[in-house]
N, C-alpha and C positions, 0 to 999 in steps of 0.2 A: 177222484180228482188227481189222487199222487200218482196211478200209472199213466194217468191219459200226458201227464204234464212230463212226466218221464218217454213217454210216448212223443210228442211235440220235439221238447228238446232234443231227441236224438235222431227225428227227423228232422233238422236244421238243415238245409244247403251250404254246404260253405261257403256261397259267395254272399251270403246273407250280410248285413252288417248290424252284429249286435250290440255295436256301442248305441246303434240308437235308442234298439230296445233298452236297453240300460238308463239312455238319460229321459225318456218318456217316463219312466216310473220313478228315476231321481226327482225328478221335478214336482210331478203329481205329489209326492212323496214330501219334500221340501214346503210345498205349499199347504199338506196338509199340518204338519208339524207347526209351521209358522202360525198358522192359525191359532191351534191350541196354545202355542207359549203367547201370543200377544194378544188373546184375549183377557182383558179385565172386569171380571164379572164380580157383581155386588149383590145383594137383593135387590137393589134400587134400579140396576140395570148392567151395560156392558159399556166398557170402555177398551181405549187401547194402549198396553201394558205401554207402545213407542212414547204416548204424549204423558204418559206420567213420569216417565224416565228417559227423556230426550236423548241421553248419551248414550242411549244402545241406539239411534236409527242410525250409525253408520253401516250396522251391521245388514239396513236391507240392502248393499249393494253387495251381497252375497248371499242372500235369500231371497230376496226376489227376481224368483228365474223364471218365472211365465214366460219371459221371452225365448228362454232355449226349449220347450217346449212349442209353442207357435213356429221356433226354428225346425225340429223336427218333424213336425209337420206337415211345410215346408218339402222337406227330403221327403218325406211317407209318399207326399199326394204326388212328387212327379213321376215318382218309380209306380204307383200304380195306377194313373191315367196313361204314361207311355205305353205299361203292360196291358191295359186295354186294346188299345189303338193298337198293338202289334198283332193281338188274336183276331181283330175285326179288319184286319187289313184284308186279306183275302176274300171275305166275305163283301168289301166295300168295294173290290175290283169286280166280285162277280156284279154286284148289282149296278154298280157304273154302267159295265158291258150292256147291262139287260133293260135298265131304264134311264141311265142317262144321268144328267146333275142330280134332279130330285133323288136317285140313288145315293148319290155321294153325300148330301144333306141329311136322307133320313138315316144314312149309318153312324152320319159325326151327334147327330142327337142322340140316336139310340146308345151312342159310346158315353155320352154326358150325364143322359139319365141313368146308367146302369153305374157312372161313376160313383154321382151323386148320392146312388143308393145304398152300393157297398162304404162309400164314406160315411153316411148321416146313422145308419144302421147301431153300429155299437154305442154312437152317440145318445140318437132318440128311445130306442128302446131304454134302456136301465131310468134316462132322464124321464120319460113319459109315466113310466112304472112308481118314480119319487115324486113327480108332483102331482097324481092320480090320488096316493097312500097320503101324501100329506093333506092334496088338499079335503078327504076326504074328513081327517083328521081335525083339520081346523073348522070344516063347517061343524061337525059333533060338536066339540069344547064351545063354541060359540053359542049352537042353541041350547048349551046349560047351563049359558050363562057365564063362564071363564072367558079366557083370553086377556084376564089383566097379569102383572108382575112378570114372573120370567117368563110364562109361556106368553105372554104378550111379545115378549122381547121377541121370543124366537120363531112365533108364530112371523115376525117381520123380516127376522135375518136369517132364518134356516135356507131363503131362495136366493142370497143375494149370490152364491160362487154360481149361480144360473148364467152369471155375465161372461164367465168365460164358453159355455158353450155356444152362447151368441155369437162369439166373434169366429169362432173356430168354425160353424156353422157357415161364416161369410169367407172365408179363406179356403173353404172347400169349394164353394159356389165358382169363385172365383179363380180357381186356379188352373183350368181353360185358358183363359186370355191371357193371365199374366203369365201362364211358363211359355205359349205361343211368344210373350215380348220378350223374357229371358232368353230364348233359343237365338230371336234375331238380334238381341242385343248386350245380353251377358249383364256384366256388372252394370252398364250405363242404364237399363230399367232397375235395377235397384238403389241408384243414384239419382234415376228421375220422381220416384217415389220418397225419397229421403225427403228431394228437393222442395217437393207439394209443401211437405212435413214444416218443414224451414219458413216457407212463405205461410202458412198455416201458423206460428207461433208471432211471425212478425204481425201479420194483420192481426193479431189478440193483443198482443204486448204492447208493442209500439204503434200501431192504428185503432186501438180499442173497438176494433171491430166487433159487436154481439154475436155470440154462438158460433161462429167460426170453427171453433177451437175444439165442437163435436167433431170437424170432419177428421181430425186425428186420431180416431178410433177406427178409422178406414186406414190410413198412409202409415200411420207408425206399424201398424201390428200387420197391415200389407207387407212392409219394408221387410221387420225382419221372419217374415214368410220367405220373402224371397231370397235370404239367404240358405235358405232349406236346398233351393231350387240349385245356387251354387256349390252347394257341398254336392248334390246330387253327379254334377259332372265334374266335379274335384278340381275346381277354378276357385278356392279358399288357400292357396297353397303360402299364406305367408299368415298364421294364425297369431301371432306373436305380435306384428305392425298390427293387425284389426285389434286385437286387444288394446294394446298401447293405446291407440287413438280414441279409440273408445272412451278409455279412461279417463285420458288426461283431456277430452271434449268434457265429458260428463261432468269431472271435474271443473275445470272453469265455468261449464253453463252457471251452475250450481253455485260459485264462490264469486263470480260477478254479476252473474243474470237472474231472473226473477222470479229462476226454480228454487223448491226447496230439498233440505238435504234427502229425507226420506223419498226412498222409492216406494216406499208405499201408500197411500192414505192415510190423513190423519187429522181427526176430526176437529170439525171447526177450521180446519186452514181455508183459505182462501184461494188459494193456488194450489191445486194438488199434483204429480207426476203421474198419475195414474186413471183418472178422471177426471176428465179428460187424459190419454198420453200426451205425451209434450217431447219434445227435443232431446232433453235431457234424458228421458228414458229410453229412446231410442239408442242414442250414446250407452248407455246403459247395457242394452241388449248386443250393442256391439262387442263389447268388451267381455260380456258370458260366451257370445258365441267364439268369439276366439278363445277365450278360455280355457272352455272345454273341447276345442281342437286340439288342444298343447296336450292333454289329456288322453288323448286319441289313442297312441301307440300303447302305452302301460295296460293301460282301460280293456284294450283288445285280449292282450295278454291274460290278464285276470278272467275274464270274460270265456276263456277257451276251458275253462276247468268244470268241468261237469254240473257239479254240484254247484257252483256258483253262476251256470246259465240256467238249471233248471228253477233255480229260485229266479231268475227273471223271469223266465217265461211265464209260473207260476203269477207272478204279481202283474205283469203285463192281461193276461188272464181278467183281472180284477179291478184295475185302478180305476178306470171310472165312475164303479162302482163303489167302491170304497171313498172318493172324490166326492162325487154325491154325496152322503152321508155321513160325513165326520161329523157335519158340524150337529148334526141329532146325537150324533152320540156324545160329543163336548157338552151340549146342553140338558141332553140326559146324565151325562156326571154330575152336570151342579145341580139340575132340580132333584136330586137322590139328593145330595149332600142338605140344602135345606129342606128338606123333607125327614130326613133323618136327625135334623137340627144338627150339621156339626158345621160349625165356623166357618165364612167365608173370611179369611182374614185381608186387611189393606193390601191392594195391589204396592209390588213390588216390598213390603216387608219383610222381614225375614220370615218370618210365619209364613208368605207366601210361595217364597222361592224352596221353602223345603217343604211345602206340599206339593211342588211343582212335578214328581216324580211321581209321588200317586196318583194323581189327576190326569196325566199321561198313559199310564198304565191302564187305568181303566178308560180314557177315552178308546185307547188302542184293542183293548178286548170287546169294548161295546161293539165300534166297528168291523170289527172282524166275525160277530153274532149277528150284525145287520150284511154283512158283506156273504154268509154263508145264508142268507135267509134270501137276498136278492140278487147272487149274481148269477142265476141263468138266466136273466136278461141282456143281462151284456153279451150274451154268445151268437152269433150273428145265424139268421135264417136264411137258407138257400132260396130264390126264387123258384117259383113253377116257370117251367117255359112258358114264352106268349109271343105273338106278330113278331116277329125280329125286322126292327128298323120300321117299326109304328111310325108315322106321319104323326106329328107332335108331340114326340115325346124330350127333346129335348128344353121345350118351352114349359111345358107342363110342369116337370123335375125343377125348372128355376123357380117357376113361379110358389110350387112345394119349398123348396129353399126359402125363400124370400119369407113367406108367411110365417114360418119354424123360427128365424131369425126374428123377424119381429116378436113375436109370441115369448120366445125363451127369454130374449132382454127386455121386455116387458114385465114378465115373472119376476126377475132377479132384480127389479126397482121396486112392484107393490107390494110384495109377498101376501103372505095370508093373514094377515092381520083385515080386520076391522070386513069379512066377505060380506057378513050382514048388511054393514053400514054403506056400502057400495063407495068403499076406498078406493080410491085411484091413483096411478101414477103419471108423469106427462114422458111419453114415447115417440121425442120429433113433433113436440109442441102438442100431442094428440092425448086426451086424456084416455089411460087403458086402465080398466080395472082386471083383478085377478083371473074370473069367470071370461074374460073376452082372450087374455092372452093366452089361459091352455086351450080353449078352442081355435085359436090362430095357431100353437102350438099342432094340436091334434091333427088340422083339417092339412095343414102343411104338411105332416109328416106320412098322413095318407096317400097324397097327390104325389109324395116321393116313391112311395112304396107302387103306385100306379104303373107313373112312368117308367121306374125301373122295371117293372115285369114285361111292361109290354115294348121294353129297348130290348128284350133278353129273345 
C-alpha cells in the first residue's frame, strides 16, 4: 500500500487541484468524528450528546460540513463528465458522419452511461460489500434469537449514514442536465435552484402544505452541488461576500424564522435543518463553501509538501470505506465495554468527557482493522470493452441509478432490525422492508454496471 500510495502521489499532474482532495477526506473525516463525540450511548439505548447539552449545538455550524463535500462533488463530476465528452468527441463526429443523429444520441448515452458507471463504482461496491456482511449478520443474530439491547440499537442505526450515499447517488444521476443549465446560465441556475428551495419552505411554513418540504432533499443539496460546478470554472471569485451572506442569512432564518439552531438532527424536534434540508441549511452550506475558499491559497501551499499529499492520497484511497464503517466500530467499542462490564458513565459527566479519549482511540483503531479488511472494494474495476455507443444505454444507466437511489435511502430508514418480523419503512409514502431495498439496491447497481460496459 505505502509504495503504490508513494507511487500515486508522485504521479500527481500539476494542474490537478488538491485542495479538493484534501477537503473530500476533511469532511468525510469531520463527519466521522462528529459522530463519535455526539453519540450518547447507555445500556438502555443512544442518544445525542447535542440534546443533553444544548449549549454545544452552536458548534454544528462548524461541523456540519456534508455540504462542502456534496460542494465537491459538484467540482469532481463536472471535470469528469466534460473529460468524457472530450475523448468521445471524435468518435461522435465519426458516427454522426456514418449514421446520422441516431449516432449523435447513442454516443451522448454511451457518455452518460460510462459516466454513471465510473461515478457509482467506488460508491456501490465498498456500499454493497457493508450491507451484504451486515445484513448477513443480522439475519444470524436474529435466528438465535438476539437483536434486543444494543445490538438492537445498532442492528437499526448502523444503516442510517446509507442516507448520504442516496443523495450523492442523485447528484451524480443528475449532473448531465444540471451542468448543461450552468454552462448556459452560470450562477442564475444556481439561483433558480435556491429559489424552488425558498418556495419549498414557504408552502411548509407559511401554507402548511403536507410533505412538500421532502422535495428539499432534491433543491437544497442540488443547490449546493451546483456550486461545485462554479468553482469548477472559477466564477466563485468573491469567497468572503458568499461567506458573509451566508451567515448572517443563516443567522436570521434561525433567530427569527422557524428554524432551529442545530444543523444537525435532534431528536424529538419537530422541525429539523437536516430532515428534511430547509433554508437555513442551505444558508449554512453557503457560508462553508465560501469558507473554505478563503482557505484556498494556504491550503495549496501546505498541500505541495510531499509528505503531507501522500497522506491525502493515502486517505482519499479509503474514506469511503472507512465512512461506511465507523459506526460498527463505535458500537463495537461499547458493546466490548458492557461486555467487559466497565461503566458507561452519564452522557456529558465528567466521567464521560474523560473517557472521551479512549472511546476515540479505539473507535479509530476498530476502523482502521475494518478499513484494512475491506477496502479493496473501494478500488475501482476497469471495464471489458463492449458495443461502443449501444442503443440504450443511456436510459438503462438511469434507470440503474434511479433503482440504487431508492434502494440505498430505503436502507438508511429501516435498517436491519426486526428482518424476521418484516419491518418496514415508508419510502415516498411506499412501505420498503430491508430485504426489497438491497435488491433494488443490487438489481440497480447491476443495470449500472451493464450499461456502462456496453457505452465502452
Amino acid at each position: 500500500m505505502g509504495s503504490s500510495v508513494r507511487e500515486l502521489a508522485g504521479a500527481t499532474p500539476a494542474t490537478r487541484d488538491r485542495y479538493v482532495d484534501l477537503l473530500r477526506v476533511a469532511s468525510l473525516g469531520a463527519v466521522v468524528l462528529g459522530h463519535w463525540l455526539m453519540a450518547a450511548v447507555t445500556p438502555d439505548g443512544v442518544g445525542n450528546l447535542l440534546a443533553v447539552v444544548p449549549a454545544l449545538q452552536p458548534l454544528t455550524w462548524l461541523l456540519q460540513v456534508m455540504p462542502v463535500f456534496f460542494f465537491v462533488g459538484g467540482f469532481s463530476h463536472a471535470l469528469s463528465y466534460r473529460s468524457l465528452l472530450r475523448k468521445r468527441s471524435e468518435r461522435s463526429e465519426r458516427s454522426e458522419r456514418s449514421e446520422g443523429s441516431e449516432g449523435s444520441e447513442r454516443s451522448e448515452g454511451s457518455v452518460y452511461s460510462a459516466f454513471l458507471r465510473a461515478r457509482l463504482q467506488r460508491l456501490l461496491r465498498p456500499t454493497m460489500v457493508f450491507v451484504l456482511v451486515w445484513g448477513a449478520a443480522a439475519l444470524l443474530v436474529q435466528l438465535l434469537g438476539g437483536g434486543g439491547g444494543l445490538t438492537g440499537v445498532t442492528l437499526r442505526m448502523v444503516t442510517q449514514p446509507l442516507w448520504f450515499i442516496g443523495i450523492y447517488l442523485a447528484m451524480v444521476a443528475f449532473t448531465p442536465p444540471l451542468l448543461k443549465l450552468h454552462e448556459r446560465y452560470g450562477w442564475a441556475a444556481f439561483a433558480g435552484l435556491a429559489g424552488v428551495a425558498v418556495v419549498v419552505d414557504a408552502l411548509r411554513f407559511a401554507a402548511g402544505v403536507p410533505y412538500v418540504e421532502f422535495l428539499n432533499f432534491a433543491f437544497v443539496w442540488l443547490a449546493v452541488h451546483q456550486l461545485g460546478f462554479l468553482r469548477a470554472d472559477g466564477r466563485i471569485r468573491r469567497p468572503a461576500l458568499l461567506a458573509g451572506a451566508g451567515l448572517v442569512t443563516a443567522g436570521a432564518l434561525v433567530a427569527f424564522g422557524p428554524y432551529p439552531l442545530s444543523m444537525v438532527g435532534m431528536p424529538g424536534e419537530k422541525v429539523s435543518n437536516m430532515a428534511p434540508p430547509t433554508l437555513a441549511l442551505l444558508c449554512h452550506g453557503l457560508w462553508l463553501v465560501g469558507a473554505v475558499e478563503l482557505l484556498r491559497a494556504p491550503a495549496a501551499r501546505l498541500l505541495e509538501r510531499p509528505r503531507v499529499w501522500r497522506t491525502v492520497v493515502a486517505a482519499n484511497g479509503v474514506a469511503m470505506t472507512a465512512f461506511l464503517w465507523h459506526l460498527t466500530a463505535m458500537f463495537g467499542v461499547y458493546g466490548a465495554m458492557l461486555a467487559l462490564d466497565v461503566g458507561l458513565p452519564a452522557p456529558a459527566s465528567a466521567a464521560w468527557w474523560a473517557q472521551v479519549p479512549l472511546r476515540i482511540a479505539l473507535a479509530a483503531a476498530l476502523t482502521a482493522g475494518l478499513v484494512a479488511a475491506f477496502r479493496a472494494f473501494e478500488r475501482p474495476v476497469p471495464a471489458p470493452p463492449g458495443a461502443a455507443g449501444a442503443t440504450g444505454a443511456g436510459p438503462l444507466a438511469a434507470l440503474g441509478a434511479t433503482l440504487c437511489l431508492l434502494g440505498v435511502l430505503g436502507l438508511s430508514m429501516v435498517g436491519f432490525g426486526g428482518l424476521l418480523d418484516g419491518r418496514t419503512a415508508l419510502l415516498i409514502a411506499i412501505p420498503v422492508s430491508a430485504p426489497a431495498a438491497v435488491a433494488m439496491t443490487l438489481g440497480g447497481w447491476l443495470l449500472v454496471e451493464r450499461a456502462g460496459r456496453a457505452g465502452r
